[in-house]
MARSE-184112 format. One record per residue: residue in three letters; residue number from 1; x, y, z of N, C-alpha, C, O in turn. Coordinates in pm, whole numbers. Atoms other than C-alpha are relative to their C-alpha. Layout:
// MARSE-184112
 res   n   n_xx   n_yy   n_zz  ca_xx  ca_yy  ca_zz   c_xx   c_yy   c_zz   o_xx   o_yy   o_zz
 ALA NUM      X      Y      Z      X      Y      Z      X      Y      Z      X      Y      Z
...
// end
This chain:
// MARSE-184112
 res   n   n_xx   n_yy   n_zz  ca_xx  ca_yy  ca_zz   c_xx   c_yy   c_zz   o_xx   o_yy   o_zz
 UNK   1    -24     21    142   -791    788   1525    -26    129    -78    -97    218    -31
 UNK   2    -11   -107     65   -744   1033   1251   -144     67    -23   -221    -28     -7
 UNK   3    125    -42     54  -1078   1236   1149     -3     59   -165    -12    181   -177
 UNK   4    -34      0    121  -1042   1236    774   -111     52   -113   -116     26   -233
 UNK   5    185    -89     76  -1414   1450    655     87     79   -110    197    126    -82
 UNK   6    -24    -79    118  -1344   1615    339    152    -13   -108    186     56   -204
 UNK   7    -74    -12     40  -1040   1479    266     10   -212    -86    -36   -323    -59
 UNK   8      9    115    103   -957   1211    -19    157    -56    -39    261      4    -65
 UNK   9    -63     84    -11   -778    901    -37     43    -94   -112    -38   -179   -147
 UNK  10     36     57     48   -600    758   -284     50   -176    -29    165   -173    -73
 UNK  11    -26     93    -38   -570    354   -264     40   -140   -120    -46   -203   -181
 UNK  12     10     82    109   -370    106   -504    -18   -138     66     -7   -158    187
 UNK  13     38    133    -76   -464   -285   -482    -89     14     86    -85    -12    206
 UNK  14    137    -32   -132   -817   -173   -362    -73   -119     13   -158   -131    102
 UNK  15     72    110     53   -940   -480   -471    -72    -97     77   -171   -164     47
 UNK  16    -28    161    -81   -891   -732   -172     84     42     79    162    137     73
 UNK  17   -101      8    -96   -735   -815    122     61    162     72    -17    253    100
 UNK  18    -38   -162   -117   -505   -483    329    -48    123    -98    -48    231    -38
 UNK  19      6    -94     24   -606   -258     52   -142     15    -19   -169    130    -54
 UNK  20    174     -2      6  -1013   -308     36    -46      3    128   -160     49    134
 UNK  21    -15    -21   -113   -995   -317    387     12    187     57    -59    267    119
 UNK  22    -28   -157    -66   -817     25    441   -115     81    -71   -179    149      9
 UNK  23     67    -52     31  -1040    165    204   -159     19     80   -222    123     99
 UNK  24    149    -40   -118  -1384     85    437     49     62    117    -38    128    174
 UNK  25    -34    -77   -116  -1159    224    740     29    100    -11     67    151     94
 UNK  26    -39   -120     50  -1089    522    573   -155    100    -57   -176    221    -55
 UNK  27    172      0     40  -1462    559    451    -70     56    128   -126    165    139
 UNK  28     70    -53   -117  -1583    552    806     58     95     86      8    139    190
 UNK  29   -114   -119    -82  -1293    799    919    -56    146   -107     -5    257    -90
 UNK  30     68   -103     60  -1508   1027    664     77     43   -121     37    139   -187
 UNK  31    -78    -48    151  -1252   1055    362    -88    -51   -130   -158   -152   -127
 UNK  32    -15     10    135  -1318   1040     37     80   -130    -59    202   -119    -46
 UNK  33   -103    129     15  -1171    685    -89    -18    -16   -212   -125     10   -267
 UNK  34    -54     -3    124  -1010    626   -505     19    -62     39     69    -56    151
 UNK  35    -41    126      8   -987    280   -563     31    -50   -116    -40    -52   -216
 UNK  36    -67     27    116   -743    144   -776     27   -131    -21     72   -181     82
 UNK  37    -19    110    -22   -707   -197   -892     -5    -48   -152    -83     14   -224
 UNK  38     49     26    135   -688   -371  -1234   -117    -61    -22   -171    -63   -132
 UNK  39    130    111     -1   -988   -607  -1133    -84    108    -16    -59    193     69
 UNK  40     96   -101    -12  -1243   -370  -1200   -158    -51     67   -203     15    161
 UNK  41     42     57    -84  -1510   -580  -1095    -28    -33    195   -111    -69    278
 UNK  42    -59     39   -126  -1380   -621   -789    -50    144     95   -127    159    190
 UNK  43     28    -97    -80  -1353   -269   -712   -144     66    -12   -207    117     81
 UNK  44    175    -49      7  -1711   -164   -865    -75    -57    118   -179     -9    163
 UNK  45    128     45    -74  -1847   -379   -624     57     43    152    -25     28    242
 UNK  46    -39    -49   -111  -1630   -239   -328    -35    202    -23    -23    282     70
 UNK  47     41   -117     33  -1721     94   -435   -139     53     -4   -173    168     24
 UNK  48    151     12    -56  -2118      0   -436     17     -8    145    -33     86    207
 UNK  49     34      5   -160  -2074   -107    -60    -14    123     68   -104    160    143
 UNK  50    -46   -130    -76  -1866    243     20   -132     75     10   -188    100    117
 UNK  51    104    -75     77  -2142    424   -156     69    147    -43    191    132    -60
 UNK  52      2   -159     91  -2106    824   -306    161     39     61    219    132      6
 UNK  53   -115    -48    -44  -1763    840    -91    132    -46    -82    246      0    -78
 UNK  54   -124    115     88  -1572    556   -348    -26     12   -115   -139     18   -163
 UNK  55     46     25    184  -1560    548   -694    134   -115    -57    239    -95      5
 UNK  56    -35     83     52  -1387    296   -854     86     54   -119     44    137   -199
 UNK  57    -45    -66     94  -1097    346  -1073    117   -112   -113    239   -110    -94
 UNK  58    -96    123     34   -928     50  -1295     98     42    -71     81    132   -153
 UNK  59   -158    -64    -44   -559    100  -1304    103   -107     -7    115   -177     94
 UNK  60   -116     76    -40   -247   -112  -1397    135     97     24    211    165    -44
 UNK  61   -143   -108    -31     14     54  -1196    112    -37    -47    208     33    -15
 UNK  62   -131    -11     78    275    -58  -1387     41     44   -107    150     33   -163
 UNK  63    -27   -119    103    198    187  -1641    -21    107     34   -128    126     91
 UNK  64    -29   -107    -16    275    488  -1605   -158    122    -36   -241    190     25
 UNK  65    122   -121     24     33    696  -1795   -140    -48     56   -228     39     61
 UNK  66    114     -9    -29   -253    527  -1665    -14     -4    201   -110      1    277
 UNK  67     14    -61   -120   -160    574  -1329    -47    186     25   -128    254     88
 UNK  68     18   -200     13   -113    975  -1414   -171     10    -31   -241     91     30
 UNK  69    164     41     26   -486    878  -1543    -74     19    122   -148    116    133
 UNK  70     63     31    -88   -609    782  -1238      1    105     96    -93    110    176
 UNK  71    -82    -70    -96   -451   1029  -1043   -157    102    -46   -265     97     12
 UNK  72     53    -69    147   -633   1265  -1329   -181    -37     58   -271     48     61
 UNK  73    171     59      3   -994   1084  -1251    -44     24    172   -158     38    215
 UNK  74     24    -18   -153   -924   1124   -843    -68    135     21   -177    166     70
 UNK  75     35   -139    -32   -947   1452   -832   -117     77    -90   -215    140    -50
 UNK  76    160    -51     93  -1186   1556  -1127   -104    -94     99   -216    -45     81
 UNK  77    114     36    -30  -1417   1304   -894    -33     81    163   -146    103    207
 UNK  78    -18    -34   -123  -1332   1446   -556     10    178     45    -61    251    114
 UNK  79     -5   -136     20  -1165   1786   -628    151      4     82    172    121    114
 UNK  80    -42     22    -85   -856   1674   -414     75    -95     -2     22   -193    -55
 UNK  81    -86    147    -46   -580   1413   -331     37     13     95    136     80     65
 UNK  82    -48     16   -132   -490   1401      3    137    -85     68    243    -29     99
 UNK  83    -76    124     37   -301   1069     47    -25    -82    -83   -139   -105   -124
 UNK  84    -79    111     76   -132    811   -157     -2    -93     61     50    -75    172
 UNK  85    -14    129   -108   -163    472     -9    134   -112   -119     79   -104   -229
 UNK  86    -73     58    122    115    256   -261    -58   -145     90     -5   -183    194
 UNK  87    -10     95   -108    -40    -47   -122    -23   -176    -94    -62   -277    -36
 UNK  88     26     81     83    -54   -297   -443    112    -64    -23    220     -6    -37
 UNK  89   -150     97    -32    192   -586   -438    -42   -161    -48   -157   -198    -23
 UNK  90    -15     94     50    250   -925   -598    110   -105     56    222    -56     50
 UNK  91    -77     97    -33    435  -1231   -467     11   -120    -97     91   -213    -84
 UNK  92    -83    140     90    421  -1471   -772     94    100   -115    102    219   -143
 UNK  93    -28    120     33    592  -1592   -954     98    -53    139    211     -5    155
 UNK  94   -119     11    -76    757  -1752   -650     70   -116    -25      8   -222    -29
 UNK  95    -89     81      9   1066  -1946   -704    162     25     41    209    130     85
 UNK  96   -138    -14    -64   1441  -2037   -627     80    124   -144     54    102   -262
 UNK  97    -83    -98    104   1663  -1739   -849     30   -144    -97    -54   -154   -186
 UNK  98    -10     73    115   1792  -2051  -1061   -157    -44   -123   -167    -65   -244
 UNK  99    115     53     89   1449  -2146  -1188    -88    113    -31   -194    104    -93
 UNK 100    116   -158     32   1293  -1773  -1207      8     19   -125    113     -2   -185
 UNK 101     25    -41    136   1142  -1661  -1541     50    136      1      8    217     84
 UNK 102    -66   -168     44   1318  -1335  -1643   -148     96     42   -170    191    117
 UNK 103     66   -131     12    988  -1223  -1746   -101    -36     95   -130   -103     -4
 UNK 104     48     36   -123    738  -1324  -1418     78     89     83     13    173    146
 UNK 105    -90    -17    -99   1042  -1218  -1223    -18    201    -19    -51    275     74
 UNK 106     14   -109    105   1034   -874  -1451   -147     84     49   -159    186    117
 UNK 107    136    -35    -35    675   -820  -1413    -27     67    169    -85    171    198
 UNK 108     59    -43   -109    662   -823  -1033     79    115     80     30    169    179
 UNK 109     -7   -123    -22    912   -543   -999    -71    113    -65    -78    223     -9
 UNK 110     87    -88     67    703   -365  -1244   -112     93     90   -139    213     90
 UNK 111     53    -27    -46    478   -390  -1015    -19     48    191    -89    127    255
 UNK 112    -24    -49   -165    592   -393   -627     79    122     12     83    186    117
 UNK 113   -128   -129    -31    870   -106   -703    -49    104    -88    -82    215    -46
 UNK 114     32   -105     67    782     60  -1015   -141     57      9   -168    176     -5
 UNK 115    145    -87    -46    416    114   -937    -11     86    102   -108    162     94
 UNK 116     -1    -55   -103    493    270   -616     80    132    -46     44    239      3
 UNK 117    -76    -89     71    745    487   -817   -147    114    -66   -198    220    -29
 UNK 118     96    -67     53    481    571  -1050   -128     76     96   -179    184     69
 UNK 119    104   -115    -55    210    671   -776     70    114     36     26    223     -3
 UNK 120    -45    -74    -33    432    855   -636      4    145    -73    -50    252    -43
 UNK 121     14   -102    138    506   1066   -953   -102     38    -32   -110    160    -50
 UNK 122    177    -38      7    132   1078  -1007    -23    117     91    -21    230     42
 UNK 123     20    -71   -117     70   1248   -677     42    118     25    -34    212     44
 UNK 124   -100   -112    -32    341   1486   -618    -81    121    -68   -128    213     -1
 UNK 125     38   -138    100    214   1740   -878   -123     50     92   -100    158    145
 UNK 126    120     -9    -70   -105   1765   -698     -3    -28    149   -110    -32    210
 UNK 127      4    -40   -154    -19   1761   -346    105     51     10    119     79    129
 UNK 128    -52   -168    -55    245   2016   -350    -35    109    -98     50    197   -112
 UNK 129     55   -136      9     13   2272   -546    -59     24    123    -50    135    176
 UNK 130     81     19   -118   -187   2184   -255     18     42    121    -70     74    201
 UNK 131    -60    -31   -109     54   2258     -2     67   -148     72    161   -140    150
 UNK 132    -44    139    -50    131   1899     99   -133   -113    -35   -226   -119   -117
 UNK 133     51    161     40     12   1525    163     24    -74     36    103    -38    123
 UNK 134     14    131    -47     12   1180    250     25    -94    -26    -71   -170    -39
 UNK 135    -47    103     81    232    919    116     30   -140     89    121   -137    172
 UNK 136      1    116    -87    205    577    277     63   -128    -78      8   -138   -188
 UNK 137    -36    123     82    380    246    134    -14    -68     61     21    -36    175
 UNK 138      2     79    -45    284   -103    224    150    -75    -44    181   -122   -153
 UNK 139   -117     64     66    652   -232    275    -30   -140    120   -112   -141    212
 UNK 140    -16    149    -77    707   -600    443    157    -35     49    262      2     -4
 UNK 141   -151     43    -79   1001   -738    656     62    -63    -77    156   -125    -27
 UNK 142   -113     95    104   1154   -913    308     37     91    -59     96     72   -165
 UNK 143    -85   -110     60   1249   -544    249    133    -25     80    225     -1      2
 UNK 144   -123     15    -95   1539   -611    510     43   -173     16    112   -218    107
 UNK 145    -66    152    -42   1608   -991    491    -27    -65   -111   -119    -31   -185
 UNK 146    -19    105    108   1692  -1282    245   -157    -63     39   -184    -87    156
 UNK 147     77    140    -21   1366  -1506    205     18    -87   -124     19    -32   -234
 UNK 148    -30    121     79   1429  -1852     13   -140     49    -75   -238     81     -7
 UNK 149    106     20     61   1180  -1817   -319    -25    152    -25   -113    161   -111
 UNK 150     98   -112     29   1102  -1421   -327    139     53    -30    171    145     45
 UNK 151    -94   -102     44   1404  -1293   -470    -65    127    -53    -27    240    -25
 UNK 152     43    -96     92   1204  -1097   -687   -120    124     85   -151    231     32
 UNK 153     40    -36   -106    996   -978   -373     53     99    102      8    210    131
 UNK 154   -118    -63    -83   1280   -885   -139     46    113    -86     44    224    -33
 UNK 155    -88   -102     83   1445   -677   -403   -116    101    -29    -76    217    -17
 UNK 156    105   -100     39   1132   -482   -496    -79     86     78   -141    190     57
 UNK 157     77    -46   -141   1001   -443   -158    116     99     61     91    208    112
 UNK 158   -112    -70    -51   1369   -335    -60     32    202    -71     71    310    -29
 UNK 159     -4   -112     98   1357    -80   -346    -87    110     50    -54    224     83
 UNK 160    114   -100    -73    981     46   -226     42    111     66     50    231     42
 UNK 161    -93    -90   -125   1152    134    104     83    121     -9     54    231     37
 UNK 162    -60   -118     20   1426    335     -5    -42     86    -71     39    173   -103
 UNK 163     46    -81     87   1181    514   -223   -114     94     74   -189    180     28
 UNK 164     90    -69   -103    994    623     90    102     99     51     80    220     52
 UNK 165    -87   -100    -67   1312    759    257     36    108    -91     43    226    -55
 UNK 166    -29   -122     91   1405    939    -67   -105     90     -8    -67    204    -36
 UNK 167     86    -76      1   1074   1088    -58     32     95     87     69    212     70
 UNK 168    -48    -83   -103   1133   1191    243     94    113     18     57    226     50
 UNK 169   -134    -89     48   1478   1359    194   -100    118    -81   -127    227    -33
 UNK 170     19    -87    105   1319   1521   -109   -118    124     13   -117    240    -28
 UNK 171    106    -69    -24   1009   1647     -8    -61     51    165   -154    129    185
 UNK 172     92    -55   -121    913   1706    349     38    122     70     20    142    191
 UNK 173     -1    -93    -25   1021   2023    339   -172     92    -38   -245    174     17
 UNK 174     92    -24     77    761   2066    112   -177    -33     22   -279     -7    -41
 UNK 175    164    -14    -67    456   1970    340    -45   -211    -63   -157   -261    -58
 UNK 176     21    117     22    489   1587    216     98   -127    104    218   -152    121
 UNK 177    -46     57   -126    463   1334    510      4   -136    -83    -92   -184   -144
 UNK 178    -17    167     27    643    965    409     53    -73     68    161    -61    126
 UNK 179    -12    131   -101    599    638    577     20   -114    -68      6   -126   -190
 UNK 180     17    169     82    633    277    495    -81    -34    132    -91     37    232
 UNK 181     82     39   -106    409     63    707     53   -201    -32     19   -253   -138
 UNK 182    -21    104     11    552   -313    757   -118    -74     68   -129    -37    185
 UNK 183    132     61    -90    222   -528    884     18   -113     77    -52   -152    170
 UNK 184      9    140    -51    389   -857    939    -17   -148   -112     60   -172   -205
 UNK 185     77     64     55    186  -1147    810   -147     22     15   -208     49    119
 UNK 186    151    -46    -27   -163  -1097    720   -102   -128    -42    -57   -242    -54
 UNK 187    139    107      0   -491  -1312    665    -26     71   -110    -84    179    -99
 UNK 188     52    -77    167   -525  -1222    243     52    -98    -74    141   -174    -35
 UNK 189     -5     88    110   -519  -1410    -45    152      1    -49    187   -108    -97
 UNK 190   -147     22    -14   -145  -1355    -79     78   -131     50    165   -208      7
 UNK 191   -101    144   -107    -59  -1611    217    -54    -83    -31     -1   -190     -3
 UNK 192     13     96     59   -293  -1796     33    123   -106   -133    132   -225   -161
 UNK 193    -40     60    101    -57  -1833   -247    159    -15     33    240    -49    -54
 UNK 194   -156     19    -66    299  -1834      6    -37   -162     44     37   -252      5
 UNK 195     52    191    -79    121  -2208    191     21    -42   -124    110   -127   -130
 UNK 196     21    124     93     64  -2341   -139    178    -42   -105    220   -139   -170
 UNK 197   -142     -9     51    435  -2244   -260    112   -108     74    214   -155     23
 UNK 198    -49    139   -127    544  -2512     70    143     42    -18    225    -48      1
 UNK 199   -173    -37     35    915  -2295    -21     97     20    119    216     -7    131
 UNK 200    -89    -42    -80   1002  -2171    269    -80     17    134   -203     11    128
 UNK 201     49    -19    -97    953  -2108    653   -150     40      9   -243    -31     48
 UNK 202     89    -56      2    710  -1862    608   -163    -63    -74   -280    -33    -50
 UNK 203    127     95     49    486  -2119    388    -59    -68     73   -177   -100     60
 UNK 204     97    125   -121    423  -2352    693    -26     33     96    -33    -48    187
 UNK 205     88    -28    -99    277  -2124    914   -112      8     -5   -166     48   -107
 UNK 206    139     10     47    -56  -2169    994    -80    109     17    -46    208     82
 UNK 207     69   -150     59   -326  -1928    888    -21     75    140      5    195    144
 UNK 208     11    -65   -160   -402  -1849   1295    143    103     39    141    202    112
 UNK 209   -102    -90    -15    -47  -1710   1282     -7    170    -33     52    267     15
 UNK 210    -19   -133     96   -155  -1428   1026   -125    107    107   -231     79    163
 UNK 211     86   -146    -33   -301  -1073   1156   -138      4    -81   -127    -44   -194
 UNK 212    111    -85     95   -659   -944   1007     81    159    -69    156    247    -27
 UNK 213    -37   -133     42   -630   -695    741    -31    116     78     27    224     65
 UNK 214     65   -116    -61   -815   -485    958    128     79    111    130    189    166
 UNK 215   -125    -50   -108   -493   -436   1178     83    137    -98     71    258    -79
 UNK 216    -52   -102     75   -266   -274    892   -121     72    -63    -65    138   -150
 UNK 217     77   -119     75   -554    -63    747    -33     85    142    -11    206    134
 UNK 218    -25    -63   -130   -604     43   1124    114     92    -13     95    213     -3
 UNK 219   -135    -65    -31   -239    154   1121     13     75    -72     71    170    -19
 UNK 220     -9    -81     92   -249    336    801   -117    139      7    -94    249    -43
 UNK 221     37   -102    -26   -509    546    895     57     84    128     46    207    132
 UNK 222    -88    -73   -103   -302    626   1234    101     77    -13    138    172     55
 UNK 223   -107    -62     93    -37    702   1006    -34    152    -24     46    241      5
 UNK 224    -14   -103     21   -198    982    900    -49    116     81   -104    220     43
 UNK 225     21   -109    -81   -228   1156   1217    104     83     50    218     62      7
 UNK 226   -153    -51      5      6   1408   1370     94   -104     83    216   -106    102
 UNK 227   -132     95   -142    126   1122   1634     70    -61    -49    166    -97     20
 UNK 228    -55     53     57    245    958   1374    148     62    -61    242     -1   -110
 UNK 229   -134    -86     53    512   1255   1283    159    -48     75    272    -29     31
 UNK 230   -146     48    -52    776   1098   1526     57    -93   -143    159    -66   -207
 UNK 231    -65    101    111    827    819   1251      8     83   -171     58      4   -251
 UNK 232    -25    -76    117    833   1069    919    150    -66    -68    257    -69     -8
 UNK 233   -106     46     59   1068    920    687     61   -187     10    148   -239    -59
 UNK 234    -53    101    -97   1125    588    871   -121   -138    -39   -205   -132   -128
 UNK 235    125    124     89    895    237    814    -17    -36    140     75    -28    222
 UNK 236     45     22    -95    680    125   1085    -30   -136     11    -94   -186    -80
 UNK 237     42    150    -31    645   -234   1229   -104    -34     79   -101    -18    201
 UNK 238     87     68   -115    332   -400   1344     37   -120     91    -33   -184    170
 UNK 239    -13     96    -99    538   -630   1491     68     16    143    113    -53    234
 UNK 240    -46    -91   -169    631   -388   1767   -103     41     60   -172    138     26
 UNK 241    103    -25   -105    406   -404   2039    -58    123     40   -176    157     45
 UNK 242    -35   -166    -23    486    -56   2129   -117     65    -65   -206    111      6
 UNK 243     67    -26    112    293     46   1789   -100    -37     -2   -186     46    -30
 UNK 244    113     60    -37     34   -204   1855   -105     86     81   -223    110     57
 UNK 245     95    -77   -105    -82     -3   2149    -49    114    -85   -159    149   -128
 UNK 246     72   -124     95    -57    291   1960    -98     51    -78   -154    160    -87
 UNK 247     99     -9    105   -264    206   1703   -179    -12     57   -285     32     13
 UNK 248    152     13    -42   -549     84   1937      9   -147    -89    -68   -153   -185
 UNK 249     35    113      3   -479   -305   1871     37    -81     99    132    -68    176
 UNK 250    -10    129   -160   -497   -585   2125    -15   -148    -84    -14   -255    -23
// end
């Protein structure tokens, strides 16, 4: 696994579930961890656990300037940005496209597409004075397929994606390495709120089906090693065994 001493991390949706997770696996890999989340609460108290390596940074990424903020508060605390984790994501309002609220529907690209936009933009400035960097997106397999109920999901997640490859294109000349990381299904308060939706396939699997976060925050720190350079540009599936090994899961 990567050895990550001196170098700083920064993590949206630190709050809970795959992104409070990656943040303690990233902690004990010796980085520096920026935790972003609107719950502030949430993260103060994930930021007491880390101790002097986390600081806590409350953040609605679907605004712009207070992402550039945050960005702004990483580095005045650290001295440094390293990686970008885009890993903050929303699944309600879920419903069929006829019955979706404009503005629910509105909101959660705000937040699954345009926040990832916005870190992005955040970042850049400050990791190519730097020389490069570390851009990671949590994308999901409803970037590539219809699911009944997440229109607003699929399309935002789909968006993410191609906003990794454009990275890519754009920058990795420039010393900036971009991934997407697909996990699967996970064990987080999310699939709490897909079961109770009873919409579609994916609602009536049972919770034994879902991965530990600890798997994708595993993978995201693997991500940022060099073994990971075969996939540059490209989105990675934990549901390829192959990868599994790789990562060091069983």
């Amino acid at each position: 696994m990567a050895d990550l001493s001196g170098k700083t991390v920064l993590i949206t949706g630190a709050s809970r579930g795959i992104g409070a997770e990656t943040a303690r696996i990233f902690a004990n890999a010796g980085a520096n961890v920026a935790l972003i989340a609107r719950s502030s609460d949430s993260i103060a108290d994930l930021a007491g656990e880390i101790g002097p390596q986390a600081v806590a940074i409350p953040c609605d990424i679907s605004r712009y300037w207070e992402v550039e903020k945050a960005v702004e508060n990483c580095v005045g605390a650290f001295g440094r940005l390293d990686i970008l984790i885009n890993n903050a994501g929303v699944i309600e309002p879920i419903s069929r496209l006829e019955d979706a609220h404009p503005d629910g529907w509105g909101q959660a690209i705000d937040i699954n597409l345009k926040g990832v936009f916005h870190g992005i933009r955040a970042a850049l400035p400050e990791m190519a004075q730097a020389g490069g960097g570390t851009v990671l997106t949590v994308s999901s397999g409803a970037a590539h397929r219809p699911v009944e109920g997440w229109s607003h999901y699929c399309a935002s997640k789909a968006g993410a994606a191609m906003l990794t490859m454009c990275l890519h294109q754009e920058m990795s000349e420039k010393g900036i390495r971009a991934m997407g990381l697909s996990p699967g299904t996970v064990a987080t308060e999310m699939q709490r709120e897909i079961k109770a939706s009873g919409i579609n396939p994916i609602s009536q699997l049972d919770w034994t089906d879902h991965i530990p976060a600890e798997w994708p925050a595993k993978a995201l720190l693997w991500m940022c090693g060099p073994e990971a350079d075969a996939f540059l540009g490209e989105e990675i599936s934990l549901r390829d065994e192959a990868i599994r090994k790789k990562v060091g899961l069983v």
